[in-house]
C-alpha positions, 0 to 999 in steps of 0.5 A: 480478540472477542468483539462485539457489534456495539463496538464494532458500531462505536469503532467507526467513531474513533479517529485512525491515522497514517496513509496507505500503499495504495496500490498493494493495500498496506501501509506506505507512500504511493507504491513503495513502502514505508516503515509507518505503521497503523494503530493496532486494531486498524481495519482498512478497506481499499478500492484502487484503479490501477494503470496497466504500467502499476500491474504485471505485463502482460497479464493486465493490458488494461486498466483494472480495480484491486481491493484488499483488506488489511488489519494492524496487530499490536501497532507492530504488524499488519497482515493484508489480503489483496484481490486484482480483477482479471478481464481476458477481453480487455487484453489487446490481442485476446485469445479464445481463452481470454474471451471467456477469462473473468477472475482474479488474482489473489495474494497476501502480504504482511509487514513487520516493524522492527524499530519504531521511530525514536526508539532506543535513540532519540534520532532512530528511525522506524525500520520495516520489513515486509514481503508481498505475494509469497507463494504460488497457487501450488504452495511453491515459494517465489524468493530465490527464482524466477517467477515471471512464468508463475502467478506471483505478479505482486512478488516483492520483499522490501526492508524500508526506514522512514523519519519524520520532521516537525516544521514551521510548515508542516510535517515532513517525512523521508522515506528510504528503502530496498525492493527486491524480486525476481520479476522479469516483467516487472523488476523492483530490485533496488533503491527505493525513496520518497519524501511526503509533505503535510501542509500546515495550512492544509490541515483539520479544516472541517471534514478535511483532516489532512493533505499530504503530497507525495514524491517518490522513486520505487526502483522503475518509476517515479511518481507524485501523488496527494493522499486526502485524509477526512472525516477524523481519517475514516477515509483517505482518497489517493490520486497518483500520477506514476511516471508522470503519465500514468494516473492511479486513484483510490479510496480507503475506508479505515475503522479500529477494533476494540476489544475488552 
């Protein structure tokens, strides 16, 4: 794809849509995922405050910030590159090592969608399948093992469909899927649900494009959340409340790539 700076410069006036796992960089609700998809071309940028609770323990005691990027190809994949800052001071019985550990921790993920809603049936749900933090540092594979020990902390490979309903009230969308990893520290094997509510009435209002308010279960916890989309969906601001005590908030920059 050849791009150029004048497109670069007109793509951030072209409207983009669909919210974002905030807390991995990619698509979908809260925390779990989704089987949504961005439109190809789709850069997103993404700035989290994370929760301790959202994060491997005990690698992170503390509240921490991730950032990532992700681009969308052929509205069929999306690939993500994910940093997690790493501040060994802030642990709550810090070692020596600790004083002087300032880094991060750095995965990708990827996600594949294999049936777009409607497709081959008109009642057919859109399915994904999608897999974080693969390796380790080493090149080893982390499915199939144990990787507690290891620095595959975003570890999972999830399968997930999602359908969406036109209302008199609004759109609303059902969300159903499985995670799974072999994470001692932060097990997501299971059932993962969500349900997502765009308010009519919440609506294109000026700079306000979009509300949705979300409710999920992703296999640990259950959370509630809003997504903001403004600005014809340039930025989206989540916050999330996990578990009903924690809280996660994030903004996310979206512009699309043009090509010849």
């Amino acid at each position: 794809m050849k791009i150029r700076l004048p497109l670069i410069i007109l793509s951030l006036l072209i409207p983009v849509g669909l919210s974002a796992q905030f807390t991995d960089s990619v698509t979908g609700l809260l925390q779990m995922p989704s089987a949504e998809m961005q439109q190809s071309g789709v850069v997103s940028i993404t700035n989290t405050v994370l929760n301790q609770h959202a994060t491997a323990s005990p690698k992170w005691e503390y509240t921490t910030f991730s950032y990532g990027f992700s681009i969308a190809f052929w509205s069929r994949l999306e690939v993500a590159y994910i940093c997690t800052i790493i501040d060994g001071k802030k642990n709550k019985k810090p070692t020596q090592r600790d004083m002087i550990l300032f880094n991060q921790d750095r995965h990708f993920a990827a996600r594949v969608q294999l049936l777009k809603e409607g497709e081959f049936w008109q009642y057919m749900p859109s399915i994904v399948v999608g897999i974080s933090d693969p390796v380790s540092q080493k090149g080893e594979g982390y499915i199939g093992s144990d990787v507690s020990k290891n620095n595959g902390y975003f570890n999972r490979t999830y399968i997930v469909s999602s359908k969406h309903f036109d209302t008199a009230y609004g759109m609303v969308s059902g969300h159903l899927g499985y995670i799974y990893n072999k994470r001692q520290d932060y097990r997501l094997n299971g059932v993962c649900a969500g349900v997502c509510w765009s308010p009519v009435w919440l609506s294109d209002h000026g700079l306000l494009k979009e509300v949705k308010l979300i409710a999920e279960y992703d296999t640990r916890t259950v959370n509630v959340g809003s997504v903001v989309s403004l600005w014809d969906d340039r930025f989206e601001c989540m916050v999330e409340w996990q578990g009903f005590k924690w809280m996660n908030c994030g903004i996310r920059y979206k512009f699309r790539l043009q090509s010849n």
